[in-house]
C-alpha positions as CSV (number, residue, x, y, z in Angstrom):
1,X,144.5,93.6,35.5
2,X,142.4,90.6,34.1
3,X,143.3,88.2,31.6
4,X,141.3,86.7,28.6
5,X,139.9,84.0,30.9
6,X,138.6,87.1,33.4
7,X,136.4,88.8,30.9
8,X,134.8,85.7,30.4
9,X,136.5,85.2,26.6
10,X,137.4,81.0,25.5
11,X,139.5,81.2,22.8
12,X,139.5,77.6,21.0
13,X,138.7,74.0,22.2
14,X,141.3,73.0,24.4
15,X,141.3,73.4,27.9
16,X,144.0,75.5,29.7
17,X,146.8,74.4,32.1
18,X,146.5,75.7,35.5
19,X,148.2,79.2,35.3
20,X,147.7,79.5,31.7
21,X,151.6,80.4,30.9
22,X,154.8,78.9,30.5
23,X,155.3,78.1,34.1
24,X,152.4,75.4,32.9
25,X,155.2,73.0,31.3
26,X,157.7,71.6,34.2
27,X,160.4,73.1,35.0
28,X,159.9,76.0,32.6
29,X,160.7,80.2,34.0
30,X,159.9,83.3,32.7
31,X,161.2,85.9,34.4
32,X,161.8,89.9,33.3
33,X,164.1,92.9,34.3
34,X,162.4,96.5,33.3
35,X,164.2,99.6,32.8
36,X,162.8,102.5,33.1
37,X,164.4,105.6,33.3
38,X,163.6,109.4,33.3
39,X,166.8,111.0,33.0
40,X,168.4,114.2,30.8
41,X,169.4,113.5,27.6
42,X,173.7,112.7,27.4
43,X,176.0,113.9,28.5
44,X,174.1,114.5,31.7
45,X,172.1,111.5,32.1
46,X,170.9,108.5,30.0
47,X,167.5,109.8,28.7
48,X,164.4,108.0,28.7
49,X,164.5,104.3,28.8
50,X,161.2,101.9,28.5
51,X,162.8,98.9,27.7
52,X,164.3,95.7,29.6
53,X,164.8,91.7,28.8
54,X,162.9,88.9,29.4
55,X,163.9,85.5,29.7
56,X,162.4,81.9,29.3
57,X,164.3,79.2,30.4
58,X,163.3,75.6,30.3
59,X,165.6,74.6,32.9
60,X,168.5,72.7,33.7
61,X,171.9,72.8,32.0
62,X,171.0,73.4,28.3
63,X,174.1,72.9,27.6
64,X,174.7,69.6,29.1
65,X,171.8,69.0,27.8
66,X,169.7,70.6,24.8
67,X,166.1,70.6,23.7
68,X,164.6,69.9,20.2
69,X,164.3,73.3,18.8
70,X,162.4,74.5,15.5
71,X,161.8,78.1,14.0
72,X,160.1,79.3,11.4
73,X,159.7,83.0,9.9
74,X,156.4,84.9,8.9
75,X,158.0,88.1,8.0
76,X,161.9,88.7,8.4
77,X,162.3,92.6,9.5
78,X,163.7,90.8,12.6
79,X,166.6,89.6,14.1
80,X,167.0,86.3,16.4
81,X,170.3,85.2,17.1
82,X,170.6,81.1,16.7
83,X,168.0,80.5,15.2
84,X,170.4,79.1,11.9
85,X,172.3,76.8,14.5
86,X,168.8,75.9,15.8
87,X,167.4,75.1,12.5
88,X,170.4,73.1,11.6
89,X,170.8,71.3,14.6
90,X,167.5,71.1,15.6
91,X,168.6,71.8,19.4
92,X,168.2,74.8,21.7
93,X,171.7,75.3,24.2
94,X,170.6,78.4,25.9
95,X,167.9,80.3,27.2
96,X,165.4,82.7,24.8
97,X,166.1,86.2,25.4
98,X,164.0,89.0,24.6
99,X,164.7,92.7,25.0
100,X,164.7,95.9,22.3
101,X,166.4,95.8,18.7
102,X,169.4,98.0,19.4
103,X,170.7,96.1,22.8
104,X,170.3,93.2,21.0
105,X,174.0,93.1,21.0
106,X,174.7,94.4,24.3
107,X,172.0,91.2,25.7
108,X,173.5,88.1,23.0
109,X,177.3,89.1,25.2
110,X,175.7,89.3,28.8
111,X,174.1,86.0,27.5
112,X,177.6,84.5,26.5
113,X,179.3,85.8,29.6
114,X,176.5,84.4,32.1
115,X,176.2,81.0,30.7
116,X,179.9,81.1,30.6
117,X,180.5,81.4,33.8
118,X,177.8,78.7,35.0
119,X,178.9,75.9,32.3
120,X,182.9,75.3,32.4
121,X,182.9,73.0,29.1
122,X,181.0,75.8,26.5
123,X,183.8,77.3,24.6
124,X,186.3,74.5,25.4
125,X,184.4,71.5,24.3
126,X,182.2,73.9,21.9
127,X,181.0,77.3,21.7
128,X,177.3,78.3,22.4
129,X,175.1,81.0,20.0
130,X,173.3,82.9,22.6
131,X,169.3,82.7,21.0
132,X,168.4,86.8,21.6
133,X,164.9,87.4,19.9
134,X,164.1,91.4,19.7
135,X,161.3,93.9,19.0
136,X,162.0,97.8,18.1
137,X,160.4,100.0,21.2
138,X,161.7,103.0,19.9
139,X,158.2,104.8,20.0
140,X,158.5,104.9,23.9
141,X,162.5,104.1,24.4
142,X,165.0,106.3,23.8
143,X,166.7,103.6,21.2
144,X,170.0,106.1,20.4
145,X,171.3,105.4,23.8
146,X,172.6,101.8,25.2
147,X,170.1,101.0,28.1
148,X,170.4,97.3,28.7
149,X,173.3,96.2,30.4
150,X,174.9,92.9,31.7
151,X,173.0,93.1,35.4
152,X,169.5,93.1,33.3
153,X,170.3,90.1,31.8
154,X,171.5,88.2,35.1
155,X,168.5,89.8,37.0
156,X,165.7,88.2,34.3
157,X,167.6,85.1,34.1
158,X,167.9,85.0,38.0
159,X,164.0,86.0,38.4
160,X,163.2,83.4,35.1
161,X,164.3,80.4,37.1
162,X,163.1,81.6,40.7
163,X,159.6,81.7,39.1
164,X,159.7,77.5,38.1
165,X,156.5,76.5,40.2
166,X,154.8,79.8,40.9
167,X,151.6,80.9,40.5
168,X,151.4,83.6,38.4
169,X,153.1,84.8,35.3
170,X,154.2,88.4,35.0
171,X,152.5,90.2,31.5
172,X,152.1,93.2,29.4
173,X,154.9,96.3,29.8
174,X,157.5,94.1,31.9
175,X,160.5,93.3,31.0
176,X,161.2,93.4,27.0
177,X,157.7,94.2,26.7
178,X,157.7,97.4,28.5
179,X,158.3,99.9,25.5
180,X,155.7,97.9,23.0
181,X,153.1,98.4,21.4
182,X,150.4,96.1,19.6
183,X,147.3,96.8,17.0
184,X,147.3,100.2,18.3
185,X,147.2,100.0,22.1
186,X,149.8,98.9,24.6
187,X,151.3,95.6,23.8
188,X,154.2,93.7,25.7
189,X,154.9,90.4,27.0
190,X,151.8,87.6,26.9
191,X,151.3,84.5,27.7
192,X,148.5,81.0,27.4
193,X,148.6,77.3,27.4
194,X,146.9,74.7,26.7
195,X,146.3,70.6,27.6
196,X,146.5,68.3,24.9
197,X,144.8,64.6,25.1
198,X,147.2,62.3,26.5
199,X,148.6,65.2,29.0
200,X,151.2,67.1,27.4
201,X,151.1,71.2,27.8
202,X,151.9,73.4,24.8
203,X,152.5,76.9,26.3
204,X,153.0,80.0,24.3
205,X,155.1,83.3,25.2
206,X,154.8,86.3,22.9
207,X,156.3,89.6,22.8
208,X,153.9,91.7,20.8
209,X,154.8,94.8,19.0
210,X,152.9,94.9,15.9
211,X,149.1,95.8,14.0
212,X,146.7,98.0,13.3
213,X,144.3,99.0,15.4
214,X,141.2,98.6,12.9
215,X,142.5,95.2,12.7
216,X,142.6,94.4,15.9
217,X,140.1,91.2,16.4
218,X,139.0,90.0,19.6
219,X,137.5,86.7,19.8
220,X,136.2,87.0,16.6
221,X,134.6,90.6,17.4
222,X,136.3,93.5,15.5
223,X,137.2,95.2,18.5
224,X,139.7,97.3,16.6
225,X,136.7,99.1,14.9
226,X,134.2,99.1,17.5
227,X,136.3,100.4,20.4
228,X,137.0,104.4,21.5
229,X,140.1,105.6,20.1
230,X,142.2,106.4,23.3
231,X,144.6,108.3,20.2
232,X,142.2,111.1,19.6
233,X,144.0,113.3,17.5
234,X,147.4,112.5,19.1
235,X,150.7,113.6,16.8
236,X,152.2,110.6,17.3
237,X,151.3,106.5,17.4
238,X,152.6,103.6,17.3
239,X,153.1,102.2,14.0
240,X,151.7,99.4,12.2
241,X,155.3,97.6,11.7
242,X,157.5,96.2,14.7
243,X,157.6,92.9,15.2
244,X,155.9,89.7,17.1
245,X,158.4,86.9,19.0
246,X,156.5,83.8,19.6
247,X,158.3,81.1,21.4
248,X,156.1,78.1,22.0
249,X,157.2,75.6,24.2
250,X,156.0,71.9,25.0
251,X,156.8,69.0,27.4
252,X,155.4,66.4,24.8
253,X,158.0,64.0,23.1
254,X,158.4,66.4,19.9
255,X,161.3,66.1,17.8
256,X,163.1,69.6,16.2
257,X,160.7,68.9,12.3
258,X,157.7,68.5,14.7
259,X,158.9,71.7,16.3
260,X,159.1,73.4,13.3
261,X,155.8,72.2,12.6
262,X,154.3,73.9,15.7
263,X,156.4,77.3,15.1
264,X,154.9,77.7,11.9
265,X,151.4,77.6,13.6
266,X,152.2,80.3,15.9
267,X,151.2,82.5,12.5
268,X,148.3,81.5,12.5
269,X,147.2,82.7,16.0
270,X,148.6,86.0,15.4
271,X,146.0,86.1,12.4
272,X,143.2,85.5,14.2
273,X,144.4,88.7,16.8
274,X,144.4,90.9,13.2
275,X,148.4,90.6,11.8
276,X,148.8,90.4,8.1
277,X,152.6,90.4,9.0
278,X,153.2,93.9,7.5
279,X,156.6,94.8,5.6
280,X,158.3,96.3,8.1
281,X,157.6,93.2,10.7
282,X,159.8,90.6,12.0
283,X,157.6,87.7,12.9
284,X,159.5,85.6,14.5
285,X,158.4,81.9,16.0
286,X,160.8,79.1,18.0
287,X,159.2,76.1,19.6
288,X,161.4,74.2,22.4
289,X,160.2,70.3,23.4
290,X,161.2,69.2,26.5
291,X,160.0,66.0,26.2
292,X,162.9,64.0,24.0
293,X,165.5,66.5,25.9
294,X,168.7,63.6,26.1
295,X,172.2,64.7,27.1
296,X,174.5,66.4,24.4
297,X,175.1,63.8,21.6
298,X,172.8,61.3,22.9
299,X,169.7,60.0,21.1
300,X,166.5,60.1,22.8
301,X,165.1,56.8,24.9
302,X,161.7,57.6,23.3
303,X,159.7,57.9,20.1
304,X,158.5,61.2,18.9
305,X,154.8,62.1,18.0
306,X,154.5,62.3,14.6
307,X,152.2,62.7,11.5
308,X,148.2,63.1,12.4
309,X,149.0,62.9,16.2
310,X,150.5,66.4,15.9
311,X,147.4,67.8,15.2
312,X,145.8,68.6,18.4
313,X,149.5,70.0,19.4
314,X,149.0,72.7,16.0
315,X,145.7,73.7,17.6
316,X,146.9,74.4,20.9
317,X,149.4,76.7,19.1
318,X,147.4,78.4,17.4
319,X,145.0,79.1,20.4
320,X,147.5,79.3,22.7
321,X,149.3,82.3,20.9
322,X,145.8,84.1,19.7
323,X,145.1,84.3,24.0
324,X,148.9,85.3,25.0
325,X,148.5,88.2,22.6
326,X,145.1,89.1,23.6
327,X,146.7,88.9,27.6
328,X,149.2,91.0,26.4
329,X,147.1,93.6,25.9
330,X,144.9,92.9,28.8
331,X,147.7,93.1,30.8
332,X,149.5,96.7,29.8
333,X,149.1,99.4,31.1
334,X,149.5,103.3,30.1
335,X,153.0,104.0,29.1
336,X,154.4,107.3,28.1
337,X,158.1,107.6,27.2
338,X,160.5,109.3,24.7
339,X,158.8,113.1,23.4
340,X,156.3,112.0,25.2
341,X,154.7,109.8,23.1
342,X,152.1,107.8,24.8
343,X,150.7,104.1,24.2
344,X,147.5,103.6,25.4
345,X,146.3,100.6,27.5
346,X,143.5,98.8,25.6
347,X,139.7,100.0,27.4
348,X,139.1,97.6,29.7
349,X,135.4,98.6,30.3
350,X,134.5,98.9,26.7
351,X,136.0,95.7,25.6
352,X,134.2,93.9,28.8
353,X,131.1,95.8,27.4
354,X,131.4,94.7,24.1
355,X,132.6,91.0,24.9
356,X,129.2,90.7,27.4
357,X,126.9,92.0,24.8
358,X,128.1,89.8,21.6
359,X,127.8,86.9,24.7
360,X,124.3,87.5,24.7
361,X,123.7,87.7,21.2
């Protein structure tokens, strides 16, 4: 399955890190757990599941020692659990966790019971708020039932720090992503990053569930319009309202206002792809900086960027998360779930068609 990079597409100035994802920024995982179930509806089985829960974790004992955190919120039909405590604080203690609006719940305890388990000081020396970002996948999953439980969260947060190092980031319907949609094909998990001058990577991850497809724009093309319909006359497709996660995260010394800063670019990006966060969308942004992370209660040994430096960190935002959407709809495939409802993966041939003859334009 190719990426942006593969179809010969350069999305901004800036140049890449070398596996374009998270795993770009030291000592950052991402790692997924899929469920995907065809079984008889209740009481015999659990019905149809095309869900799961994705993790990114930028390592070590987040407890013992947070990361400046910032949020910011394009649209609020969305939920994120601690991003208030984040905002306040301006520190990240756990993980991001992804996964499907209605195990939401069901993730934010596996969350609590996991780190838990690892960290003997949180709820004796102070209590953690798990931060569990969702998306509704209710065209393809079976949302009435409970499908996530507490061994998908330990298996993406197990597989989130084995990948720290690797090669390759896994994309499109994984993990949380794997019963989303996006501008009217198949949507999911994506992921880009970018170098700034002076070193630092700014990486972007980005569970996409949102758009219309005549809005879909492609490197500036609009693809949306100018690509087959895979639809045809279906019944039933995705909607235009469901939600976009965008968590960007950095190893350059950024304190929890520059990170609020950079979250709020992450809207920008998503413009570019074709959102005009609709109603009925959550979008959702968090930006974690690795780069001042000092043990809990300490001040940092070093300065933050500030004012006019932070500029080249808000572009590599914005292109960052503009490419991780576009990869995550590279990267899908076909789904079919619930009634049979099907989400479409994006035409690979006809967008490489397309792409090649505005190139020679």
């Amino acid at each position: 399955m190719p990426r942006a990079t593969d179809l010969g597409i350069t999305i901004g100035l800036l140049p890449p890190g070398p596996t374009g994802s998270v795993l770009d920024v030291p000592g950052t995982g991402l790692g997924h757990a899929t469920v995907w179930r065809d079984e008889a509806a209740p009481p015999a089985g659990r019905g149809v599941a095309r869900t799961g829960v994705t993790v990114l974790d930028p390592g070590g004992d987040l407890f013992a020692s947070p990361v400046p955190a910032g949020a910011a919120v394009l649209n609020g039909a969305g939920e994120c659990t601690g991003l208030l405590a984040a905002q306040e604080w301006g520190l990240a203690e756990t993980p991001v966790f992804l996964t499907s609006t209605m195990q939401l719940g069901r993730v934010y305890d596996a969350a609590c019971e996991l780190l838990i388990a690892e960290q003997p000081a949180i709820g004796c020396d102070d209590v953690i708020i798990p931060i569990v970002a969702e998306c509704d996948d209710s065209f393809l999953n079976d949302s009435r039932r409970m499908q996530v439980d507490r061994g998908d969260v330990r298996d993406a947060l197990a597989a989130a720090r084995a990948s720290v190092g690797t090669p390759a980031a896994a994309e499109g319907a994984v993990g949380a992503g794997t019963g989303m949609s996006c501008l009217g094909f198949k949507g999911g998990i994506g992921t880009a990053s970018r170098t700034v001058p002076g070193g630092a990577t700014v990486a972007v991850l980005t569970l996409t569930n949102y758009g219309d497809r005549e809005r879909l724009t492609v490197a500036g093309l609009p693809a949306g319009r100018l690509l087959p319909d895979p639809d045809g006359d279906a019944a039933a497709r995705p909607g235009p309202a469901g939600s976009c996660i965008v968590v960007v995260i950095t190893d350059g010394p950024l304190d929890s206002a520059a990170c609020q800063r950079l979250a709020r670019r992450a809207g920008l990006g998503l413009a570019r792809m074709g959102s005009t966060a609709h109603h009925g969308s959550g979008e959702i942004f968090l930006a974690l900086a690795t780069g001042l992370r000092a043990r809990r209660g300490s001040a940092p040994s070093r300065a933050p960027v500030t004012g006019s430096a932070l500029d080249d960190y808000f572009a590599a935002v914005t292109e960052a998360t503009e490419e991780a959407v576009l990869n995550s709809l590279l990267q899908a495939v076909t789904v079919t779930g619930r009634d049979g409802n099907t989400s479409h993966q994006i035409p690979l041939g006809a967008l490489r068609t397309l792409v090649g003859e505005y190139g020679r334009r």
